[in-house]
C-alpha positions as CSV (number, residue, x, y, z in Angstrom):
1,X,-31.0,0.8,30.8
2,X,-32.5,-1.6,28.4
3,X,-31.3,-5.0,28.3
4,X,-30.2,-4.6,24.8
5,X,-28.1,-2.0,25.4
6,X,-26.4,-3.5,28.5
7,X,-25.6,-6.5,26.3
8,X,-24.7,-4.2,23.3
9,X,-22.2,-2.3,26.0
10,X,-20.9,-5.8,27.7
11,X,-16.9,-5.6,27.2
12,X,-17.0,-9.4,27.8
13,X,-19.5,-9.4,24.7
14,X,-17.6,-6.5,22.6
15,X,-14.2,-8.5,23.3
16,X,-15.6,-11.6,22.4
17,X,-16.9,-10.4,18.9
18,X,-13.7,-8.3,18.3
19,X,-11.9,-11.9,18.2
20,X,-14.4,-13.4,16.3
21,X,-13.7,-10.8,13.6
22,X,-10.2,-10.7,13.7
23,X,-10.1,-14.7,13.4
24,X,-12.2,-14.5,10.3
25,X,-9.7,-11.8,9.3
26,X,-6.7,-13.7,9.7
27,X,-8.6,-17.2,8.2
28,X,-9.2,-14.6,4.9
29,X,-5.1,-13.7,4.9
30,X,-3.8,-17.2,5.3
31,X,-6.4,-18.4,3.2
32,X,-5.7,-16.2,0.0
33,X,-3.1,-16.1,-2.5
34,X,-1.9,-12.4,-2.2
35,X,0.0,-9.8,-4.4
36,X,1.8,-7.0,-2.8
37,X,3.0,-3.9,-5.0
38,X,4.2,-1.0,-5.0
39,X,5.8,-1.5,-0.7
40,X,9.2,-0.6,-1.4
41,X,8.9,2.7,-0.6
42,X,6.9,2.3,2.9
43,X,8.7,-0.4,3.6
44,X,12.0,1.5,4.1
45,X,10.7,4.2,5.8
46,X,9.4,2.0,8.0
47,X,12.3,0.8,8.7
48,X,14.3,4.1,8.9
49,X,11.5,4.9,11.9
50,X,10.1,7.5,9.2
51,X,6.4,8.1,9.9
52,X,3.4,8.9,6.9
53,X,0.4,9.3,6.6
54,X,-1.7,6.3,5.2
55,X,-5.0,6.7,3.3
56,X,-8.0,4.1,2.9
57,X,-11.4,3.9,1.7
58,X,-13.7,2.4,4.3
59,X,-15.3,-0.3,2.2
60,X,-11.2,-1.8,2.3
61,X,-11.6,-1.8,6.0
62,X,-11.6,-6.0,6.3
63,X,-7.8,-6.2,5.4
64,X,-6.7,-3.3,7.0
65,X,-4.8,-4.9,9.8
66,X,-2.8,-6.0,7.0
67,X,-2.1,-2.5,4.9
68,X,1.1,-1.6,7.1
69,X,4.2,-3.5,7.6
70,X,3.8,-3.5,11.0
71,X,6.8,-6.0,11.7
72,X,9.1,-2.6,9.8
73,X,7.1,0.3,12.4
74,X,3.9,1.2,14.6
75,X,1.0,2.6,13.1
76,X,-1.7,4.3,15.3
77,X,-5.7,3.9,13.1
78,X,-7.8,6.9,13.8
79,X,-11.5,5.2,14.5
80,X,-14.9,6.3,15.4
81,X,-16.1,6.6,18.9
82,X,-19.1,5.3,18.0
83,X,-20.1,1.0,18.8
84,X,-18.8,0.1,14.9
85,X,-16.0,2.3,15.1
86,X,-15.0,1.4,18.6
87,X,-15.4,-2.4,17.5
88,X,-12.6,-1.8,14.4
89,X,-10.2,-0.5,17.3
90,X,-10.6,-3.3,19.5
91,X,-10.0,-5.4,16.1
92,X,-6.8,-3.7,15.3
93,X,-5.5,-3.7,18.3
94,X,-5.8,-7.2,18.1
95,X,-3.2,-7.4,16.0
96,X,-0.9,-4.6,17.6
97,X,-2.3,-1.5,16.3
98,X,-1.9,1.6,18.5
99,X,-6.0,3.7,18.1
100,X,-7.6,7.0,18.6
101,X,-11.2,7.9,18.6
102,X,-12.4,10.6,16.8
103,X,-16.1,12.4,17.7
104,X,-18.1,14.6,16.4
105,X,-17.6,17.2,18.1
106,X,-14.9,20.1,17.1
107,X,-13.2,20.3,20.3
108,X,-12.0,17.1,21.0
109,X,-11.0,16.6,17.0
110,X,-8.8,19.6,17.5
111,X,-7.2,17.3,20.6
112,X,-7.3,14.4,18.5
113,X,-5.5,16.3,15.4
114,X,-3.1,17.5,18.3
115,X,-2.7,14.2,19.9
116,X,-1.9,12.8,16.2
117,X,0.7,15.3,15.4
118,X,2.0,14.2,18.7
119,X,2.2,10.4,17.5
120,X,4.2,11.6,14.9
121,X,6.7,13.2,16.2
122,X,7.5,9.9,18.0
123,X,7.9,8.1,15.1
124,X,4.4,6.4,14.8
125,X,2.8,6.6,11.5
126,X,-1.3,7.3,11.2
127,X,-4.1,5.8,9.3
128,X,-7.1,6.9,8.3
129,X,-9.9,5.5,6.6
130,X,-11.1,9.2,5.1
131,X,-14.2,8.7,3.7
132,X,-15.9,7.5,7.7
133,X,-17.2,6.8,9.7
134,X,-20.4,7.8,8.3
135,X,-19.5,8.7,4.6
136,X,-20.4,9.8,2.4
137,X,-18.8,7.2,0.5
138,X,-15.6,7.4,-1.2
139,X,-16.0,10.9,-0.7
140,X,-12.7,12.0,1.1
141,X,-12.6,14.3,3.7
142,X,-9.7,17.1,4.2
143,X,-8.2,15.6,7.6
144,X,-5.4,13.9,6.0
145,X,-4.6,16.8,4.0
146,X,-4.6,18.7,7.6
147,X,-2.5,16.7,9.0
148,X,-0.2,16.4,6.2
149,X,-0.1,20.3,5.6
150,X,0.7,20.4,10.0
151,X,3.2,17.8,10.0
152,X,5.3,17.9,6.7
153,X,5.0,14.0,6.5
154,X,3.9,11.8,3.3
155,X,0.8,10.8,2.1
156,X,0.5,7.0,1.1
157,X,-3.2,5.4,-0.4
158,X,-3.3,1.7,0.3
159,X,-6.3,-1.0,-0.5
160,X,-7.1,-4.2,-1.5
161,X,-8.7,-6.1,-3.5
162,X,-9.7,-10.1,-3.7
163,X,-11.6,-12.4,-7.0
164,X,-13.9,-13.6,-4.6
165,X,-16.0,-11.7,-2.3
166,X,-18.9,-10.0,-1.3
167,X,-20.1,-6.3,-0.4
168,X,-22.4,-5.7,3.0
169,X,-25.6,-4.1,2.1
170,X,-23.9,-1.1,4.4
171,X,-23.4,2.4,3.5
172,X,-19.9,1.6,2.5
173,X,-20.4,-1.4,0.8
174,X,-18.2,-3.0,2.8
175,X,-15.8,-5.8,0.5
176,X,-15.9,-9.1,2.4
177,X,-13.6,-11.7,0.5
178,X,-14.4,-15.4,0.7
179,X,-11.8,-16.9,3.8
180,X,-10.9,-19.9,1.4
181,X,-9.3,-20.6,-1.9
182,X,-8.9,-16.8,-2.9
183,X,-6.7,-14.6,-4.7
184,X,-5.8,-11.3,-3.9
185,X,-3.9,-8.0,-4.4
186,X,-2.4,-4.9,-1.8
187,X,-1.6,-1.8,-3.3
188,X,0.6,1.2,-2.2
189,X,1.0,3.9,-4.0
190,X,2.4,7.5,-2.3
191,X,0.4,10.5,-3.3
192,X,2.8,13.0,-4.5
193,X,1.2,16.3,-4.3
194,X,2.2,18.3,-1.4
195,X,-0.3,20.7,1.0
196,X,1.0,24.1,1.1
197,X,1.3,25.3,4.8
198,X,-1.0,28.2,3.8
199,X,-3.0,26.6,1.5
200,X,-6.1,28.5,0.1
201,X,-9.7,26.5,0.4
202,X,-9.5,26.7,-3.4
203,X,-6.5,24.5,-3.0
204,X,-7.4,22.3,-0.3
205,X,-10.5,21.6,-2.2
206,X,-8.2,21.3,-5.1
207,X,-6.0,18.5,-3.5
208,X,-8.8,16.6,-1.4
209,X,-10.1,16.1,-5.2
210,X,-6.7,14.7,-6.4
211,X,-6.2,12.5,-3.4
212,X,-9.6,11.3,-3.5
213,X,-8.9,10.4,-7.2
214,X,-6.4,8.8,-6.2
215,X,-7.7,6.4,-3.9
216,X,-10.1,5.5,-6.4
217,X,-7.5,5.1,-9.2
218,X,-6.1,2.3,-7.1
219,X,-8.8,0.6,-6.4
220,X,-10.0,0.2,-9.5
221,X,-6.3,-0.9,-10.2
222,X,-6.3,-3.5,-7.7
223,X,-9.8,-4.8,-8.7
224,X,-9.1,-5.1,-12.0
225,X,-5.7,-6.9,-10.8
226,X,-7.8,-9.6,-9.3
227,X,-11.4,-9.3,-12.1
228,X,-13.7,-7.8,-9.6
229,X,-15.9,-5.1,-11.5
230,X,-14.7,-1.8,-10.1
231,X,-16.5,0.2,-8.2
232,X,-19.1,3.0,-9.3
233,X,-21.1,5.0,-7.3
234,X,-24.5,3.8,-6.0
């Protein structure tokens, strides 16, 4: 084994850069002057132990620890098994997020899907950011709608948005806001359309449209909210 990749593999290393990125995290929420609409709803089920589903887009991954009301209910994030989505588990767990790894292959996403059901029937609510871990971007994939068609439970789209900020040069183009003097905006917003239990592919492909749509609608919404230029495909 190379040297790079045992450093690339240390747990001591991976731990130590998880914290590292959830302190910058937490510097950018204290730091910012935030907005939060359109909770009310998740906020009660929370409370009533009522588990959704919630929606993001990757490139709204640096203030996801903060989409949930985690102080109302648990929430378990669906990651990658791969290093970068391993290191966004160790992040959110951090900050008391339950995780699950997804992989690429077929058979352990169909024990992952099963696994996720299972959360839900305890009460825990999933997240997903459905356009990773690999993209393309802001191109939404139909495992929410799965899940949502499986379990019966609602579909909520949450992001964020901050004035100032800058995007990685990664396929994402992942939004990292300034960790001082900021201003910034959460949004929730429940998709409303339901999944069918034996929905057609026309009408998967129908609804995986309209909830990608919707996830885009708002982000531009809270971008705008805050003067960023909202987004456009590269």
């Amino acid at each position: 084994m190379s040297i790079r990749k045992k450093i690339a593999d240390s747990e001591a290393l991976l731990n130590w850069a998880a914290r590292r990125i959830a302190w910058y995290i937490r510097l950018v929420h204290r730091n910012t002057e935030w907005q939060r609409i359109g909770y009310e709803e998740l906020d009660q089920l929370a409370e009533q132990g009522e588990p959704v589903i919630v929606v993001l887009w990757h490139q709204r991954l640096a203030q996801s620890p903060y989409f949930y009301p985690l102080d109302k209910g648990p929430i378990c994030s669906i990651t990658s098994s791969a290093r970068a989505g391993s290191m966004v588990g160790r992040v959110q767990k951090l900050f008391g997020m339950d995780t699950i790894a997804m992989t690429s292959k077929k058979s352990n996403n169909i024990a992952v899907s099963r696994e996720v059901i299972g959360k839900m029937k305890q009460g825990i609510s999933i997240g997903i950011a459905a356009d990773g871990p690999r993209g393309p971007e802001r191109v939404l994939s139909t495992v929410p709608l799965v899940w949502a068609r499986t379990s019966g439970k609602r579909v909520f789209g949450i992001t964020f948005s901050a004035e100032h900020g800058r995007e990685a040069g990664t396929w994402d183009r992942l939004l990292m806001p300034r960790p001082w003097r900021n201003k910034g905006v959460f949004i929730c917003r429940e998709w409303t359309e339901t999944v069918p239990r034996k929905a057609s592919d026309e009408q998967i492909e129908g609804l995986r449209l309209s909830l990608e749509q919707h996830m885009n609608d708002i982000t531009a919404e809270a971008d705008r909210i805050v003067g960023r230029e909202p987004w456009s495909p590269s």
